[in-house]
C-alpha positions as CSV (number, residue, x, y, z in Angstrom):
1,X,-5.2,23.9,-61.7
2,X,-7.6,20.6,-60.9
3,X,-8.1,18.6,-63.7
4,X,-10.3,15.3,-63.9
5,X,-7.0,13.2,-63.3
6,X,-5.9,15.5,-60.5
7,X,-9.6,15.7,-59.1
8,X,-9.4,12.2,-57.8
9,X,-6.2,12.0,-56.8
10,X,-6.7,14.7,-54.5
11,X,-10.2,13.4,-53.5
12,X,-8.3,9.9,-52.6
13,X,-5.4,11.4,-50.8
14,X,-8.1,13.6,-48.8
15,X,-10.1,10.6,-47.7
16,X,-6.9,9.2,-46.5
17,X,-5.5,11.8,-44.5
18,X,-9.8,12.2,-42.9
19,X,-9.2,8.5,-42.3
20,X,-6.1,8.3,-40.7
21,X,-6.8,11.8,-38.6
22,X,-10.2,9.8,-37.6
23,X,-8.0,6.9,-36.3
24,X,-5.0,8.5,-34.9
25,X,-7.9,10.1,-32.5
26,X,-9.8,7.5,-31.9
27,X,-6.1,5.5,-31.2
28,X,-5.0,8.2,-28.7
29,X,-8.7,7.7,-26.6
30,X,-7.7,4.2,-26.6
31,X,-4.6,4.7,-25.2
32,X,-5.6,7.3,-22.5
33,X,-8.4,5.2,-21.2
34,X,-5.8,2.4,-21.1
35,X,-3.1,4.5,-19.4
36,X,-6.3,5.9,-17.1
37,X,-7.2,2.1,-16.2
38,X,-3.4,1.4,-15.6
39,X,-3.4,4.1,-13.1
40,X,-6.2,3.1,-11.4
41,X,-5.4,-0.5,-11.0
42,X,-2.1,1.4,-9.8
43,X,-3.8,3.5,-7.2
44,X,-6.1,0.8,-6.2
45,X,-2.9,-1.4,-5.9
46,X,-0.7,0.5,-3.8
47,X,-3.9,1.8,-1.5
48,X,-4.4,-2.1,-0.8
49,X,-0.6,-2.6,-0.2
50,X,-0.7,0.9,2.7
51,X,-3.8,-0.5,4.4
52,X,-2.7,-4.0,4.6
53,X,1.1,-2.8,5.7
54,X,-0.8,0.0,8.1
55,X,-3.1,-3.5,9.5
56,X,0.4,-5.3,9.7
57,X,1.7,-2.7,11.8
58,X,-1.4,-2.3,14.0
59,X,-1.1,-6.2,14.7
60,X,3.3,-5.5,15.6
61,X,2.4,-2.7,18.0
62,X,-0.3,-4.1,19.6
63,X,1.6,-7.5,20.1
64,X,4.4,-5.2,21.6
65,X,2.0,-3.9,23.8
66,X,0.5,-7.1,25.3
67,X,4.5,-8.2,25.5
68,X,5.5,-5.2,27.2
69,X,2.1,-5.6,29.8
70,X,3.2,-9.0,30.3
71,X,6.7,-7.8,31.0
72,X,5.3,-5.1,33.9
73,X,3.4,-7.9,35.4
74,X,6.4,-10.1,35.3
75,X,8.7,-7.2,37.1
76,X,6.0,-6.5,39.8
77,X,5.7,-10.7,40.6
78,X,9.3,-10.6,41.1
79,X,9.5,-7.3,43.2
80,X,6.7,-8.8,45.7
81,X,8.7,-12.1,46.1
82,X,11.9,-10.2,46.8
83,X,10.1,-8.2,49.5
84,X,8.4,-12.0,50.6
85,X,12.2,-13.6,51.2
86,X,14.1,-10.9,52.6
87,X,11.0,-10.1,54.8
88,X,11.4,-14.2,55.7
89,X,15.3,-14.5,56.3
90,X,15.0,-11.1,58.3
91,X,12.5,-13.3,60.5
92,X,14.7,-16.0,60.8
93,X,16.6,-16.8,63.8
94,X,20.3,-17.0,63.2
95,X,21.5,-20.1,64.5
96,X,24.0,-20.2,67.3
C-alpha cells in the first residue's frame, strides 16, 4: 500500500531511474558517434596510406621501366660496336 511517506520515496526513486535511463542513452549516442568518427578518421586514414603506397609504387615501376629502357639501349650500343670492330679487324691486313 502507498502511503504519503512511501509516495515520495517512490516519486524520488522514479525520477532517478527516468534520469539516469535519459543519460545512459544520451551517453551511448555519445559514444557511437565517437566510435563512428573514430572509424572514419580510420577509413579516411588507411585510404590516404593505400593511395599514397599505390603512388609510391607507380613512381618504383615506372623508374624500373626507364632503367630497364636505358638498359635495352645500352645492350643494342654495345651489339653495334661489336659488329663495328670485328667487321674492322676482319678488314685488316694481317701483317707478314
Amino acid at each position: 500500500m502507498i502511503t504519503k511517506d512511501n509516495a515520495a520515496m517512490l516519486l524520488g526513486m522514479g525520477a532517478i531511474i527516468v534520469t539516469l535511463g535519459i543519460g545512459t542513452c544520451s551517453t551511448n549516442a555519445r559514444i557511437d558517434n565517437g566510435f563512428t568518427n573514430v572509424n572514419r578518421r580510420m577509413d579516411d586514414g588507411f585510404t590516404n596510406v593505400n593511395r599514397r603506397m599505390d603512388d609510391g609504387f607507380d613512381n618504383v615501376n615506372r623508374r624500373i621501366d626507364d632503367t630497364n629502357q636505358r638498359i635495352d639501349d645500352i645492350q643494342e650500343d654495345v651489339r653495334e660496336l661489336r659488329t663495328m670492330l670485328f667487321e674492322l679487324l676482319k678488314n685488316l691486313n694481317p701483317a707478314n
